[in-house]
N, C-alpha and C positions, 0 to 999 in steps of 0.2 A: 849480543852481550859484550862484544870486545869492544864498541863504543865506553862504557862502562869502565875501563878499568882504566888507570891513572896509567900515564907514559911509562912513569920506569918500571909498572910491574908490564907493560906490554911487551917492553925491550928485551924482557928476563923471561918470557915464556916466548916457548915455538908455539909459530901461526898455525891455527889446522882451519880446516875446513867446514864449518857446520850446515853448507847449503842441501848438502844430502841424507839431513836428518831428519825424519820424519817425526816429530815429535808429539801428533798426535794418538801416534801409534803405541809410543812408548807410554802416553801418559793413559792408555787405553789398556794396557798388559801392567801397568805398573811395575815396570823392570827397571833400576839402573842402567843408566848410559853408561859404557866408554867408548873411546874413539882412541884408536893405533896410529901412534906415532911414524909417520912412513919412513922417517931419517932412522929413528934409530930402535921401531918397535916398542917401546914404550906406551902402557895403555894408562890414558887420561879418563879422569871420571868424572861425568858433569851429573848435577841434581835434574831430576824428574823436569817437566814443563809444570811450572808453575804460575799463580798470576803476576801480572808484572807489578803491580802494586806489593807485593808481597819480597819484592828481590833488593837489595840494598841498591843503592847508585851515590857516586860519590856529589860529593854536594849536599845531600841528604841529612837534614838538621834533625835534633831532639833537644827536649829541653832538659833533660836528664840524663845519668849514666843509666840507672835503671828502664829506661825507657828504652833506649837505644838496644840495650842487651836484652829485652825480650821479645823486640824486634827479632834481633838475628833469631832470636832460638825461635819464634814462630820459624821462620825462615827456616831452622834448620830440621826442626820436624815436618815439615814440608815435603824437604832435600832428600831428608834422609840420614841424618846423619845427626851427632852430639856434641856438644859445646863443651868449652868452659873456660874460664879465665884465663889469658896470657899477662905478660908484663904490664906497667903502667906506669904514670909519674902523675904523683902532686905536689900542689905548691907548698914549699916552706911555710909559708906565713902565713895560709888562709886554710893547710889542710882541704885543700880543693882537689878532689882528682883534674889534671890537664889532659890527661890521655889515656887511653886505653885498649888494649886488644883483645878482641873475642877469637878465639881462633876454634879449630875443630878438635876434637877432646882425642884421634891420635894422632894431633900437634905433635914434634920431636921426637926423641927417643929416652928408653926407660933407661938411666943411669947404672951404672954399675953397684952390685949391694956390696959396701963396704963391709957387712957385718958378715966373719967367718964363721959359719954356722949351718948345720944342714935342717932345709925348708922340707918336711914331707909333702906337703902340698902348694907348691910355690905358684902365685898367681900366675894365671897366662897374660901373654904379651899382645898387649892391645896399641902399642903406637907405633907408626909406620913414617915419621918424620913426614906429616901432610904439611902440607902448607895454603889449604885455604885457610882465609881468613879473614876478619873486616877491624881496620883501624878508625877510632875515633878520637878527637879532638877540638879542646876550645882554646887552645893558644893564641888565635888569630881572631874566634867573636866569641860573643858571649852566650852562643849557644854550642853544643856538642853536634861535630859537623867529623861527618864519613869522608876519611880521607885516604882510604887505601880499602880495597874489596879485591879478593880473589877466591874465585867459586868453582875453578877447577880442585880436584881431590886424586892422591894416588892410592887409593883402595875404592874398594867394592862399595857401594850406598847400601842403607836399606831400605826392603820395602816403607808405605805408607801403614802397613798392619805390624810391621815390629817395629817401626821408632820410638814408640812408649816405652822400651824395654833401656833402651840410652837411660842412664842416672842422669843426667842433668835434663831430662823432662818428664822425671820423677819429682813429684812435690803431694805431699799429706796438706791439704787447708786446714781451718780450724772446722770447719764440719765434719771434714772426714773424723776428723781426734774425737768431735763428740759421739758422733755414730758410731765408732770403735769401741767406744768407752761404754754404750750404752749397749752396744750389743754385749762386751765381756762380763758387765755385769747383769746379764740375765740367761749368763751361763752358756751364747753360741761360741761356738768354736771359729778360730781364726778362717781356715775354710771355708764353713756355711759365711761366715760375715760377708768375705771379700767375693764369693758367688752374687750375695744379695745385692751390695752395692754395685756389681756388675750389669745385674742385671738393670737395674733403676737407671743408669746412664746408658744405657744399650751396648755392653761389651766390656771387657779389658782393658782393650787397648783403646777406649775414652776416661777412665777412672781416671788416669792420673798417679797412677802408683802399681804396685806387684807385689805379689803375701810376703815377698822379702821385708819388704820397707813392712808390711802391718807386724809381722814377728819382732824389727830391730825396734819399733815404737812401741810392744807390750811389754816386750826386756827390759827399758828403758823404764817403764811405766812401774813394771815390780820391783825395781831397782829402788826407787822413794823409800817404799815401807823397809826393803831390807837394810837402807840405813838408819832407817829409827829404831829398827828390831824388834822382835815381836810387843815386847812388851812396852814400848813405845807405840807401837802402831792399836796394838788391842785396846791401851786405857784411852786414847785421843780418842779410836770409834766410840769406846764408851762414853763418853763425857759429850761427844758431840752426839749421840744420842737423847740421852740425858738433855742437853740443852735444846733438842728440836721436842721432844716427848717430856715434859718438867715430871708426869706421872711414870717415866721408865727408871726401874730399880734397876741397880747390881750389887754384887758386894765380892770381895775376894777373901782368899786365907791365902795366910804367909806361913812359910815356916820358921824359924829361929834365926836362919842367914837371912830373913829379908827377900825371898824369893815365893813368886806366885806357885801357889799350888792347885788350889781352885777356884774356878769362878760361876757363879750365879746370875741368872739376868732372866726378869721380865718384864714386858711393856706395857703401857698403859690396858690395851686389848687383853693381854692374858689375864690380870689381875681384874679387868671388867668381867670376863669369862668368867675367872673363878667365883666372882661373886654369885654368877646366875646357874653354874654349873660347879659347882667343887664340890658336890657330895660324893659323889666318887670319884679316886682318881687311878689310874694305872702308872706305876712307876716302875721305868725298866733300866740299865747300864749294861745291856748287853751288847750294845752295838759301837763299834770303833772304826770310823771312818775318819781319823785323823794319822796323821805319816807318824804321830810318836806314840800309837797306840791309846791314845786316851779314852777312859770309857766318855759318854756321851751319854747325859743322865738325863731324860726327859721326862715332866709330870705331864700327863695327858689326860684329857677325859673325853665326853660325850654332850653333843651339845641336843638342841630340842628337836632339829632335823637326820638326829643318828648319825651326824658328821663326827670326825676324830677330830680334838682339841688339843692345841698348849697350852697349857697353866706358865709353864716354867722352863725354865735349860740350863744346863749344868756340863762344864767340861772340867773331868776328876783329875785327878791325879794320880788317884788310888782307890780301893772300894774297903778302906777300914773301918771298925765304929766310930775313930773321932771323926773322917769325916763326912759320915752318915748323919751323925751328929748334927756337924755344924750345917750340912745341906737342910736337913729338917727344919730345925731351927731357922735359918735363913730364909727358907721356902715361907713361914710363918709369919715373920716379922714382916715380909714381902706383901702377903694377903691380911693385912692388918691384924695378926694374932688368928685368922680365921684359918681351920683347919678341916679335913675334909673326914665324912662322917666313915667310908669303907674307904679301904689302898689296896689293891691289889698287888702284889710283887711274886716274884719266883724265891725256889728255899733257901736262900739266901740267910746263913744265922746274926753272919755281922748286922744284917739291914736288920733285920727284926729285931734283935738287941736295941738300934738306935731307934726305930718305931717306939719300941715299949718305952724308952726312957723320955723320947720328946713327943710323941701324941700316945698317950696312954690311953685317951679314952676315943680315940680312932679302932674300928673294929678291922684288924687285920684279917685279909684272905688270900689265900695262897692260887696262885693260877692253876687251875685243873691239867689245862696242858703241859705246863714244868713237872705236876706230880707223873704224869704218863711219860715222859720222861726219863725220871729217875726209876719209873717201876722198871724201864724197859731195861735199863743197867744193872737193877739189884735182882732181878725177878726173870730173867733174860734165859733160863732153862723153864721156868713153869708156864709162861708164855706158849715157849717151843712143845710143854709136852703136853698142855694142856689148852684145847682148843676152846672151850667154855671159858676158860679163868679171867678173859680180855671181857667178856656180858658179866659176869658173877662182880669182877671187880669194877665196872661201870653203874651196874645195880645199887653197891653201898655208895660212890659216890654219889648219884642225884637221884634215885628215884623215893626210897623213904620220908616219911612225915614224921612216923615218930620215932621218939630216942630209943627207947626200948626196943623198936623193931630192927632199926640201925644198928643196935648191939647183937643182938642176937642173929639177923643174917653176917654181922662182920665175923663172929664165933663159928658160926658153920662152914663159913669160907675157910678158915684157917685150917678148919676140921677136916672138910673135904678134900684139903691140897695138901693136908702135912704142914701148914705152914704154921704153926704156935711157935714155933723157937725162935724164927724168923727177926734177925735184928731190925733188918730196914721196916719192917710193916709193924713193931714194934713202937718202933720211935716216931713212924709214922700213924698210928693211934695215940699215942698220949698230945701229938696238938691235931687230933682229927677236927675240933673244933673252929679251923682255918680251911679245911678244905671238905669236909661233907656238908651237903648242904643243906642235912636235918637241922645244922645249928647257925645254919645263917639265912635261912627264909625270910625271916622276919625282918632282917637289916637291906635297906631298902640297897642295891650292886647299879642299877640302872640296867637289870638284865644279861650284869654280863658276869663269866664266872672264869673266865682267863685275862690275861695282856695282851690277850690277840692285838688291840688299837696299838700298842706300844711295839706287838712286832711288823705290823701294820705301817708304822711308822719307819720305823728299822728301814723295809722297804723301799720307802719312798725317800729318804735320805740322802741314798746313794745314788738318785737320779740328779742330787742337785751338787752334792759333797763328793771329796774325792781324795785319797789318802796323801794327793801332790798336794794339795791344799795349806799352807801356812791359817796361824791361828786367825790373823786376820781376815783372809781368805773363806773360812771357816764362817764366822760369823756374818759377811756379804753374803756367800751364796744358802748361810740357813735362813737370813729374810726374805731372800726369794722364793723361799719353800709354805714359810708365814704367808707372806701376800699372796699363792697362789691358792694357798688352804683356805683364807679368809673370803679372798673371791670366790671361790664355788660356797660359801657360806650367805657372802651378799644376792648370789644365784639364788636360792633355795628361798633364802628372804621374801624376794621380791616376787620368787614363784608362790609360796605360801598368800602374800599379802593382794594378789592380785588375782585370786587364781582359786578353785574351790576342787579339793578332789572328786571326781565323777563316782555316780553311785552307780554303783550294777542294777539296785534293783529298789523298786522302792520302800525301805523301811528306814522308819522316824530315827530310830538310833543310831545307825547310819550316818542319816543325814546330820543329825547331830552331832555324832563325832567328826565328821569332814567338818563343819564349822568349828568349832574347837583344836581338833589335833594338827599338827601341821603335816605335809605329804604322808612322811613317810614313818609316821606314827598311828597315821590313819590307816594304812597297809597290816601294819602288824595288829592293830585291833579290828580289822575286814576278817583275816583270817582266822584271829581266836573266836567271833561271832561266827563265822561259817564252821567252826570244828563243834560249836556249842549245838549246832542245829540237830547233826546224829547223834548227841548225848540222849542219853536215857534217863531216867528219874524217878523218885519214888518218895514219897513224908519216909523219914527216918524216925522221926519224933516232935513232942510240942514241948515248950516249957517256956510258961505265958505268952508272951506275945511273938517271943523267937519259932520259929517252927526252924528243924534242921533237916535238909533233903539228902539222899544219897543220888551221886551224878554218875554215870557209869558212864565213860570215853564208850566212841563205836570200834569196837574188836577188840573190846580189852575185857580183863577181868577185876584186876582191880578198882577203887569208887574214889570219892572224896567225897567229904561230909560239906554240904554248903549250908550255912546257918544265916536266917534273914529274919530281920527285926523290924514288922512292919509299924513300930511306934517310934522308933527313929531313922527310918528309911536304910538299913545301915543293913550290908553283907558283908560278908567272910569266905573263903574257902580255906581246906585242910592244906589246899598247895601251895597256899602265900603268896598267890602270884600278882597279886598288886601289891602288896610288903614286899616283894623281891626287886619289880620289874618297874612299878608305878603304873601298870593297868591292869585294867581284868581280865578275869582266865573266861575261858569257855565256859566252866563248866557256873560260875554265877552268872554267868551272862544267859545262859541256858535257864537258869530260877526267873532272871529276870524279865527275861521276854514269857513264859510259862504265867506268870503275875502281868504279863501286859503291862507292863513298867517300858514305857516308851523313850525315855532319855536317859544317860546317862547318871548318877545322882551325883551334885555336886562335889562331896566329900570324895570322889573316886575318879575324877579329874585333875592330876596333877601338873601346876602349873607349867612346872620343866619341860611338860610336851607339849606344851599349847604355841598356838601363832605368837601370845602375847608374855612369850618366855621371858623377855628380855625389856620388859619392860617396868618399868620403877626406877627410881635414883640408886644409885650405888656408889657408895663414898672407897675409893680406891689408895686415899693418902693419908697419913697421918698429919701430914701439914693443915694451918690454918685457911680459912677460906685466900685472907689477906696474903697470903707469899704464896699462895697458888696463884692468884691475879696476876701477882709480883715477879714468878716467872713465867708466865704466860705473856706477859707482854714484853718480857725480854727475849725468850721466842721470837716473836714476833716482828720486835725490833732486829734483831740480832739478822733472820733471815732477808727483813724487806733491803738492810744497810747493803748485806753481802749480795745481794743480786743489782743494787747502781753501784755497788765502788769496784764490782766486775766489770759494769760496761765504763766505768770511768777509764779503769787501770787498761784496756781494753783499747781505749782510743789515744791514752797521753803514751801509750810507747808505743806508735806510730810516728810521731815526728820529738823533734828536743825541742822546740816549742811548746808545742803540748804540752809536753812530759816536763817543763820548766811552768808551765800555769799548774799542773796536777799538784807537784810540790810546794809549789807556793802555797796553793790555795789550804794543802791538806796541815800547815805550820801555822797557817791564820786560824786554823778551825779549831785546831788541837787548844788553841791559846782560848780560845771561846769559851770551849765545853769545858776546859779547866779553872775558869771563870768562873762558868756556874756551875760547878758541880764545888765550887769552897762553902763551908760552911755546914755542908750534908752531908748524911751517914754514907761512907762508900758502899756498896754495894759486894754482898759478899762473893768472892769466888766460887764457882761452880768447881768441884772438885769430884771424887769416889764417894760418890753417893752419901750418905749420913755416915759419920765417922761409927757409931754405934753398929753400923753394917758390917766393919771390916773386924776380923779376926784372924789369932794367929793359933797356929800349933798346940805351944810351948802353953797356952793361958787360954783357956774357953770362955773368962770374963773378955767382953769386948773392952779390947786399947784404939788406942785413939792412936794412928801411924800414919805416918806425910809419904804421900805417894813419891819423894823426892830422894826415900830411904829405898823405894824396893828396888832391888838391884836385877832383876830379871825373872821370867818365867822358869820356873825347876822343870828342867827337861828327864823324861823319861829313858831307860836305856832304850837302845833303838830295836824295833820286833819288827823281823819281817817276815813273812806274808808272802804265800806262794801266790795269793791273789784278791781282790779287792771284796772277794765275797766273803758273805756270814759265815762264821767257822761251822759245821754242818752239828749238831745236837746229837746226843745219844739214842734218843727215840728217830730222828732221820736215816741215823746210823743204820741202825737194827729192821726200820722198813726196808733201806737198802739193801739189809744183809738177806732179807727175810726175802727178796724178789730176788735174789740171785739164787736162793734155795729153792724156792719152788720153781724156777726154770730149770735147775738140774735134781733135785732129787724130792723136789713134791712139799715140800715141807714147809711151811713160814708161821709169822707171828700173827698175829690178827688182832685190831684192835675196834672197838666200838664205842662210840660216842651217842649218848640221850642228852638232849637239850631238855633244861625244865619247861 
């Protein structure tokens, strides 16, 4: 290698010796060399054996500066060692680099810090005044020619397994950015990411980079929206929603200063859903997985495969009547005026106040489970001294048919517990009519008599949401939670339309409902036919063509009266449960097979559970056919443009050539399309949804307000939170309290639950 180096730097180094170096050896251990100066002890440190093609030699042309400098840095990840720019000169007149030094990155020494000030953590000292180096130069031809190399170093080398760790052969490409990007938005953590992409290139120290660099790129990354601010970054995702989905609604409320208070938003899919499923829906704001406390208001329901649904999504402000109000109302205009037949919610009086005044003729029911609840609060000694009163008060909620019997076992209860003075069971009978379910049989729930799916959801929210979360934030990872909910729906689909439920045994009815029902509709009408089989029976009575049976469940004593009309094919039972549920109970299915009634009767097939749930036209917009085209194809337009003038902008800032046709080109075209687009109606701006959508505070009539006025999101005061979980309920409470009693002194509450 001492052929290699130019006269004057061989005159400037002492001679040593390399004929006793074994450097097979060394390139076999992968250790840095030095060799000890015998004059005056000094140890010299030469790079690893490497290929000789791979080693600079002066003479040695490039046609580039760039060129040349990823020479040396192959070269120096080789060696062992980190690069990075020294001095250089260009030409006055041409802006030409003439020359340049790559030297080793602890070239020199670190300057004195002028600034008087104490550093608690002052960087370590990484330069040691090295002096290899490699100069190049096109003074003399017109290519960039090596004209000074020195490859000795006075520190330590690194191995070949941490050179990666050197910053200058640190570099993120543009794939790594989209694989980052693609990973944060499906919710991996920085960690798992830079594992995976580890492992795809077989290691770390091949990446190309270290989770410093992927952290200083997602800082960087959330930096964008925090200069646009929330309320910047929320209406842009809206709007470019909006303009990818023409059928996605939102709407906001302002208050008086022009500041967002709440906002609404559903997509084309919710508002498809609602049409095929919005007879009932469960609405909760219990759940606050946002850093400012916001409730999180979501409309949910039940789809044909028993899956949990979104209709809608809401982040409050507040939970007052006006804007219960304007949420209903909004929810409304959203599903074309179409409003859903039962809502379940918890005792909420603001929410039912706004129920009564915007779906008046929506049949409100109270979640069984919030009542158990509140009994565990008010009622929290009769509980403890009465071990019965948890069955007795389970009894008047589901088990009675009729009203009168309802009345009179709710009077004996009282009677039996002392409880007639009782405020809470007071107030809690005069609206019994929301939560016993003598008076809502008939109103078709879809089976269900709590918000369980709404806390269900609660649940599963906080695997995708997180109170670090900004609003924007917020709305990326709750589509992640949409797409993963929709996918196991398209699952279920495809199992349904492909796929026939197995019969255990063979009976016609059976088989006819697995043709009709889909999976797991079919399940739940197997077992109310299999609970029908030990029912008992008996003619209760005739009156004309109706005959009415009494059904007696097996181990029970009480009946239900089943009435069948064999001149219109048409049954009933006393327990409503195709009025409740949308299928049949046992105990007619029990008359039915007794009559050898081998299928199903059509009237008792409701289509909500069938394979063929989802099927018919459903008109989602109030827009005309003509401007749904009209953004449909601006859609259309709009994405196919932005995926070439990516790869355009993509390849002209690569060279100023390029980047001088890109602009030209984009000056001539502008002049084109301005050409033709004279004479023709412009095209309206895509803005906050229909201006009739947006409402303020101060005025419940819809104003017409320029997204150019609102001045920001109303921030809540700040609540914090010993931790990221659901605040624990008073009935949680009291089980808790009640297990720590019966570990020490025998005693607890007990509660019992009958499903109708």
């Amino acid at each position: 290698m001492e052929n290699d180096l130019p006269t004057h730097e061989i005159q400037s180094c002492r001679k040593l010796d390399f004929e006793d170096v074994d450097w097979q050896e060394i390139n076999d251990n992968a250790l840095p060399l030095y060799i000890t100066d015998g004059n005056q002890g000094n140890q010299i440190f030469l790079p690893l054996a490497i290929p000789d093609d791979l080693v600079p030699k002066l003479g040695m042309e490039f046609d580039t500066e760039v060129a040349a400098r990823n020479f040396y840095q192959k070269y120096a990840k080789t060696s062992g060692f980190g690069t990075r720019l020294s001095k250089g000169h260009k030409d006055k007149n041409s802006d030409m680099m003439l020359d340049r030094v790559f030297c080793c990155s602890r070239e020199g020494k670190r300057p004195k810090d002028k600034r008087n000030m104490v550093v608690k953590c002052p960087r370590p000292e990484t330069r040691c005044d090295c002096g290899a180096r490699m100069k190049i130069s096109c003074r003399q031809a017109g290519k960039y020619c090596v004209v000074q190399f020195v490859a000795q170093h006075n520190h330590e080398l690194s191995t070949p397994s941490k050179t990666h760790l050197f910053r200058s052969h640190r570099h993120m490409t543009m794939a790594h950015e989209a694989e980052i990007d693609m990973a944060r938005s499906c919710g991996i953590a920085p960690k798992q990411s830079i594992e995976l992409m580890s492992k795809q290139v077989g290691g770390r120290e091949n990446l190309g980079f270290i989770r410093d660099d992927l952290k200083t790129y997602l800082r960087s990354k959330r930096s964008i929206p925090m200069m646009q601010g929330d309320t910047g970054g929320v209406l842009e995702y809206l709007q470019r929603m909006q303009l990818e989905d023409p059928n996605f609604y939102y709407a906001i409320q302002v208050d008086e200063d022009d500041l967002i208070t709440n906002i609404f938003w559903a997509d084309a899919k919710m508002r498809t859903d609602f049409a095929h499923f919005g007879d009932v829906v469960c609405f909760d704001t219990t759940y606050r997985k946002h850093k400012d406390g916001r409730p999180i208001a979501l409309f949910v329901g039940v789809n044909h495969h028993k899956q949990t649904i979104v209709f809608g999504g809401a982040l409050l402000y507040d939970e007052t009547i006006r804007t219960f109000e304007w949420l209903f109302d909004t929810f409304a205009k959203a599903m074309m005026g179409k409003i859903p037949r039962t809502i379940l919610t918890d005792q909420d009086g603001r929410m039912a106040t706004a129920l009564a005044s915007q779906w008046p003729t929506t049949y409100h029911r109270l979640c069984i489970w919030h009542i158990y609840q509140n009994a565990a609060t008010h009622l929290a000694n009769v509980f403890k001294d009465f071990q019965n009163f948890a069955a007795n008060f389970s009894h008047c909620i589901y088990d009675y048919e009729n009203e009168n019997d309802f009345l009179e076992g709710w009077s004996e209860m009282l009677k039996m517990y002392g409880l007639e003075d009782n405020k809470w069971l007071k107030k809690m009978f005069d609206i019994k009519e929301k939560w016993a379910l003598v008076y809502g049989r008939e109103t078709f729930c879809a089976d269900m008599t709590t918000t369980q799916r709404s806390e269900s959801m609660n649940s599963v929210i906080k695997k995708y949401v997180s109170y670090k979360h900004d609003l924007l934030e917020f709305f990326e990872h709750f589509q992640r939670l949409l797409d993963d909910r929709r996918y196991d729906e398209s699952v279920a689909d495809f199992r349904g339309n492909q796929n026939t439920p197995a019969v255990t045994f063979p009976c016609k009815i059976l088989q006819h409902a697995a043709s009709e029902y889909t999976h797991e509709v079919y399940e739940r009408f197997k077992d109310e036919l299999c609970k029908g089989i030990d029912c008992k029976w008996e003619v209760d009575g005739e009156l004309g063509k109706q005959v009415i049976y009494r059904v007696t469940p097996y181990g029970k004593t009480s009946h239900h009266l089943v009435t069948y009309d064999s001149s219109k094919n048409s049954i009933s039972c006393s327990c409503k449960k195709f009025e409740f549920a949308g299928f049949l109970c046992s105990h007619a299915l029990k008359i039915l097979m007794t009559l050898n009634i081998v299928t199903i009767p059509d009237a008792y097939i409701l289509k909500r559970w069938t394979k063929a749930a989802k099927i018919g036209n459903v008109c989602v917009s109030s827009e005309s056919s003509q401007e749904m085209e009209s953004k449909a194809k601006l859609s259309f337009r709009y994405k196919e443009l932005s995926y070439l003038y990516m790869q355009l902008m993509t390849k002209a800032s690569e060279c100023d050539e390029a980047y001088k046709i890109a602009k030209d080109g984009f000056w001539k075209m502008l002049e084109q399309m301005d050409a033709c687009c004279q004479g023709k109606k412009k095209m309206k701006e895509v803005c906050i949804e229909e201006r009739e959508s947006v409402y303020q505070d101060v005025d419940t009539n819809p104003s017409e307000i320029d997204c150019s006025k609102i001045k920001g999101i109303k921030v809540k005061e700040r609540v914090t939170y010993k931790s990221s979980k659901r605040p624990k309920s008073a009935l949680e409470m009291a089980i808790k309290k009640r297990k720590f009693c019966s570990t020490s002194c025998g005693v607890g509450i007990g509660f019992t639950y009958s499903m109708l």
